[in-house]
N, C-alpha and C positions, 0 to 999 in steps of 0.2 A: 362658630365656636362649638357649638351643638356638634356637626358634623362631625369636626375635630375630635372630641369625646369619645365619641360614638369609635373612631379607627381606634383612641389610644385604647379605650375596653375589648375591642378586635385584639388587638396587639397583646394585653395582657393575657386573654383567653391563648390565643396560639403560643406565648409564652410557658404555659402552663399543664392545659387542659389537653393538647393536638398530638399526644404521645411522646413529648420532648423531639419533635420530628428533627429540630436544631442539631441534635447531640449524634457525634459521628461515630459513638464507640459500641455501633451493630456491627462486630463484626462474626466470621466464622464460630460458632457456638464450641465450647466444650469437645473437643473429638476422642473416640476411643478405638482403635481402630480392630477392627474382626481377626477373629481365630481363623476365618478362611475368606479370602477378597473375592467380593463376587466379581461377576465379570459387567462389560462396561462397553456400550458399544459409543460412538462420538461423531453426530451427525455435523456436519456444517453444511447451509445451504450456501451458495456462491455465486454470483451473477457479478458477470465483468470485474473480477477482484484481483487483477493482474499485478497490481502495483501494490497490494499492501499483501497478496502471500508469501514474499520469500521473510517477512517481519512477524508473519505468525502462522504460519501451517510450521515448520520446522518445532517453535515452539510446540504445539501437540501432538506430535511424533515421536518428541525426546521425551514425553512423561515418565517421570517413573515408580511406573504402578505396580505391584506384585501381583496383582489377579491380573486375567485374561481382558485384553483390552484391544479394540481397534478400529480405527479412523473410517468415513466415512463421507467424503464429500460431494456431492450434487452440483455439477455445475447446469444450471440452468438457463439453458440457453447463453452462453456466454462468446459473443467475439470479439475478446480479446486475450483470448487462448489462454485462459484460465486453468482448464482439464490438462491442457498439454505440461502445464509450468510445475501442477501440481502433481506430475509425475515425477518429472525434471527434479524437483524440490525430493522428492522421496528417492530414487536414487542417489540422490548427492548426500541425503544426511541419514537418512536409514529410518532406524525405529519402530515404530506402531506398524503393523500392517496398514495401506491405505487403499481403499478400493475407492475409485472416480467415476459415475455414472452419471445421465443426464434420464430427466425425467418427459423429457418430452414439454409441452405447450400445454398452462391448465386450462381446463375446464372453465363455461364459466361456472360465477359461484365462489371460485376460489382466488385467494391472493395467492398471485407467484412463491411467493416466499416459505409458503405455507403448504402447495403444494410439493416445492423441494423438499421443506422438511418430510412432507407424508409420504415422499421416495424414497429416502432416506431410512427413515420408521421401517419401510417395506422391506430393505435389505437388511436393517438391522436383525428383522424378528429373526432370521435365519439363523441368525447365534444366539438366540434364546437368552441374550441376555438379564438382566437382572437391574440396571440402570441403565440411562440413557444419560447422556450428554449431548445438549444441544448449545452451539454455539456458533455465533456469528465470524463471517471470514475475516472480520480485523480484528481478532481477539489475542491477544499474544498472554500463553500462559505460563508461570514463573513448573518449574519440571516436579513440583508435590502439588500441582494445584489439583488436581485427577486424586492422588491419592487424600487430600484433606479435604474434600467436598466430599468423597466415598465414607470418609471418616466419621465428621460429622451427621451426616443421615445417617447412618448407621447408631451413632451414639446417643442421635435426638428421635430416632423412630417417624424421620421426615420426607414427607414426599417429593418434596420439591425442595429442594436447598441451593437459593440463586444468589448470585453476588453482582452488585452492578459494579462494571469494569470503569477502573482510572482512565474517564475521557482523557484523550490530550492535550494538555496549555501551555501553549508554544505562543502562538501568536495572539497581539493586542486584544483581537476579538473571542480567539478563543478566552483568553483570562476576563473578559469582562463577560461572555456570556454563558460559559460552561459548568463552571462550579455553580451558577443562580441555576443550570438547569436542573441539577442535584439537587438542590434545595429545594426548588418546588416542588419536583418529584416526591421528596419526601415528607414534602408539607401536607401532599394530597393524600399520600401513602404511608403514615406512621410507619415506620420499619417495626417499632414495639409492637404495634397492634398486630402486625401479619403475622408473626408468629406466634401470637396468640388462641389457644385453642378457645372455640366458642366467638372471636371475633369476624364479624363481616368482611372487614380487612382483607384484601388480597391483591396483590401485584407479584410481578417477577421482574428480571431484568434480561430481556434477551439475550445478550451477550453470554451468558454463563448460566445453563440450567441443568443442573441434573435434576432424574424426573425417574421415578421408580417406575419401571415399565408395568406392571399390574396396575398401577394409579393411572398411567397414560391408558393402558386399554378398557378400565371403569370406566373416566370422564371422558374415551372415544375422542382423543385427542390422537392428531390433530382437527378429526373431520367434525369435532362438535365445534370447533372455530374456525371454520374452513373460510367465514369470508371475514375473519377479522385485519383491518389493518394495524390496532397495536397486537399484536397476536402473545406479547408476554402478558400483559393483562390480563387478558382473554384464558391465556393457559391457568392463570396462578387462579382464576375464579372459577373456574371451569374443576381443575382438580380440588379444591376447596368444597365447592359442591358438592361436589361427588365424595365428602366426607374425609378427604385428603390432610394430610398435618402437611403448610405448607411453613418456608423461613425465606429472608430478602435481609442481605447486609452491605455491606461496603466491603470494596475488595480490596485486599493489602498489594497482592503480587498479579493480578490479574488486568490486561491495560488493552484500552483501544489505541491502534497504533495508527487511525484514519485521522487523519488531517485536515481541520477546516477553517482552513487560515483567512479566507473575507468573510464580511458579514452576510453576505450573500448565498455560501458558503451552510452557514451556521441558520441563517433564514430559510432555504430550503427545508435543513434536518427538521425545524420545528412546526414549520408553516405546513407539510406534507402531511401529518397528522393530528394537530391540535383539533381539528373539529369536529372527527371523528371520536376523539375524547371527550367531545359533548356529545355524541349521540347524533349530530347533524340537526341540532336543534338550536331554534333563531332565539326560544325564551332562554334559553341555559348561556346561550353567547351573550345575549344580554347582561342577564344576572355576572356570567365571569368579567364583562368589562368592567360594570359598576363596580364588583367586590375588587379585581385588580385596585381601580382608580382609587375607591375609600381606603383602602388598606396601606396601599405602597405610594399614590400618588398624594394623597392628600395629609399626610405628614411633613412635608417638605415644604409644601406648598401653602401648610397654614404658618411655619414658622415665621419664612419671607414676609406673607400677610401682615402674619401680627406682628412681627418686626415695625414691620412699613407704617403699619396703621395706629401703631400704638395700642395695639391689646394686648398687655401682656398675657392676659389666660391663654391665649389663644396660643401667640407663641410657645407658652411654656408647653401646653397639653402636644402641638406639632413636637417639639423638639424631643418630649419624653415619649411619643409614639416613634419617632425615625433613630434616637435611641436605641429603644428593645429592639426594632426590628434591626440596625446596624448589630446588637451583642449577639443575635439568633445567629447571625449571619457568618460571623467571623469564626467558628469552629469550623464549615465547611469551607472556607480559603486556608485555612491553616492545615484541614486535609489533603490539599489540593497544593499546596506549599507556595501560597501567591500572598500579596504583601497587603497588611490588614487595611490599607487606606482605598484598598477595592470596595472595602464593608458599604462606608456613606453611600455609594455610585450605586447601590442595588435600586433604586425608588427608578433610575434613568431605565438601568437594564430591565424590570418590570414594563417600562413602557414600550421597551422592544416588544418583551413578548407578546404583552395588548395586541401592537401592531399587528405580530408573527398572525396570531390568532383570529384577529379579525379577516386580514390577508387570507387564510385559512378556510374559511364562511364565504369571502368573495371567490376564491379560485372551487371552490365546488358547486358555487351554484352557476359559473362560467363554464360547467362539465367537466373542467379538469379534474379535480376529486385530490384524490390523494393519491403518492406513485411510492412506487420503491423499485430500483434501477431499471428506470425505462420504465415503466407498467404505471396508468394509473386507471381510480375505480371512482368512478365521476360518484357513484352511490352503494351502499352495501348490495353486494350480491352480482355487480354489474361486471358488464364482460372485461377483461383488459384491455387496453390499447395500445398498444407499442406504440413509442415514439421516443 
């Protein structure tokens, strides 16, 4: 019973108190758009991304932006002819300038990903641009999205103005585990809070970042987070730091067009780097299973109970804890346009990610670590391994 109390007061608090993490209506700020558009250069890093670029490189080519603007992709180390497709893609639909370069094998110290992007950076500085756009190769972007992200930094005086891209819910699993991934994310990550100046707060979303190049070369990005594996995190803290205004919303017209139709699939996306979101630390895994368990498992599980046993408090206090957390829930399915009787199912999909997470803790201290295409980093700092 005790127990029980104890989640539904959990539950009230994140109800209340967690920045409304629930509420999906962060989105693009207020825009005003400039008397002269600066210019804009737009990095993507790329490894093996054969099959989802003719669904979105094409998209960031047709932007259309009135200032000086142009593409910039890194294929790194890729065989499956990535660089070649992303030519092939640019003469067939035109657009943006696109220049294709490979950076070569990082270092160690550094994550793959991270060093694409700092080759990237490298080539950009040459046009001395004024913003950076960095985004990921299955990002497909609606043709104002360059122009209304310029917009709004511009009108919010923001460094960093990111938008997490509409994963895609296609399949079973993606609808059971994609929209909960959103929601944790911004259970962790108040979106109110990040844009708030004087708050600790700070994330980005990979997928979609513009980044005021003066604020990238203060907070010495990307080499001040050269061995991070969540590296949007890492950036939005990093230039926060460094005294930065940053912003994180939901994106209306901005979409991941990657596919991850098994659970399998969807278990790799999360289980790669959940533990590195603790730090690599056995007390914080701890502590995250307990607080999962109390919060999302033990609402469900006292109702049953008390059902069973005949205590009503018990029941009532479960079913008004799985409650709140079912009403928090269903504004991001309804973002996501999935059908509200997903909401109750969230306590099951919470114990995936348990799993995800703990899996996470087992496969790093097995050396495997964390990867991102092909590459993984058994511990911070450590050399890659291809495989």
């Amino acid at each position: 019973m005790w127990i029980t109390v104890v989640s539904l007061a959990a539950w009230c608090w994140l109800l209340l108190c967690q920045g409304f993490f629930w509420r999906t209506d962060v989105r693009l700020p207020p825009r005003r758009e400039p008397d002269a558009w600066p210019s804009v250069c737009v990095v993507v890093p790329a490894r093996d991304e054969a099959a989802v670029l003719p669904a979105s490189l094409p998209s960031l080519l047709a932007q259309d932006y009135p200032g000086r603007a142009e593409v910039f992709l890194v294929d790194d180390g890729s065989t499956d002819g990535t660089g070649e497709l992303a030519h092939e893609l640019a003469r067939r639909h035109g657009g943006l300038p696109l220049t294709v370069d490979s950076p070569g094998e990082p270092p160690a110290g550094w994550t793959g990903k991270l060093w694409a992007v700092r080759h990237g950076i490298g080539l950009a500085r040459a046009r001395d641009p004024e913003y950076l756009l960095l985004t990921d190769a299955d990002i497909a972007h609606a043709p104002d999205s360059l122009r209304a992200l310029v917009a709004a930094a511009h009108a919010g005086g923001f460094d960093v103005v990111s938008q997490m891209a509409r994963l895609r819910v296609e399949s079973v699993w993606e609808r059971l585990v994609v929209p909960a991934f959103v929601y944790f994310f911004a259970q962790l990550y108040p979106f109110r809070r990040i844009g708030r100046r004087g708050s600790r707060t700070a994330a980005a979303a990979g997928g979609c970042v513009l980044l005021r190049a003066a604020a990238a070369e203060k907070a010495r990005i990307p080499d001040s987070i050269r061995h991070a594996v969540i590296d949007d995190v890492a950036l939005a803290r990093a230039v926060k730091g460094a005294g930065g205004h940053i912003w994180l919303g939901l994106a209306d017209r901005v979409d991941s067009v990657r596919p991850y139709p098994r659970l399998h699939d969807l278990w790799r996306m999360v289980s790669r780097s959940a533990y590195a979101q603790l730090r690599h630390n056995p007390l914080l895994l701890l502590g995250t299973v307990a607080g999962l368990a109390l919060v999302y498992l033990v609402p469900p599980a006292a109702l049953v109970v008390g059902v069973a046993g005949g205590s009503p408090a018990t029941a009532a206090a479960g079913g008004a804890a799985w409650a709140v957390m079912t009403g928090t829930y269903v504004p991001m399915l309804h973002y996501y346009r999935q059908p509200l009787w997903l909401a109750p199912l969230l306590p099951f999909t919470a114990l995936l990610y348990l799993l995800m997470t703990v899996d996470s803790a087992v496969q790093h201290y097995r050396g495997r670590g964390a990867a991102w295409k092909g590459r993984t980093y058994a511990r911070p700092g450590a050399v890659p391994d291809e495989g």
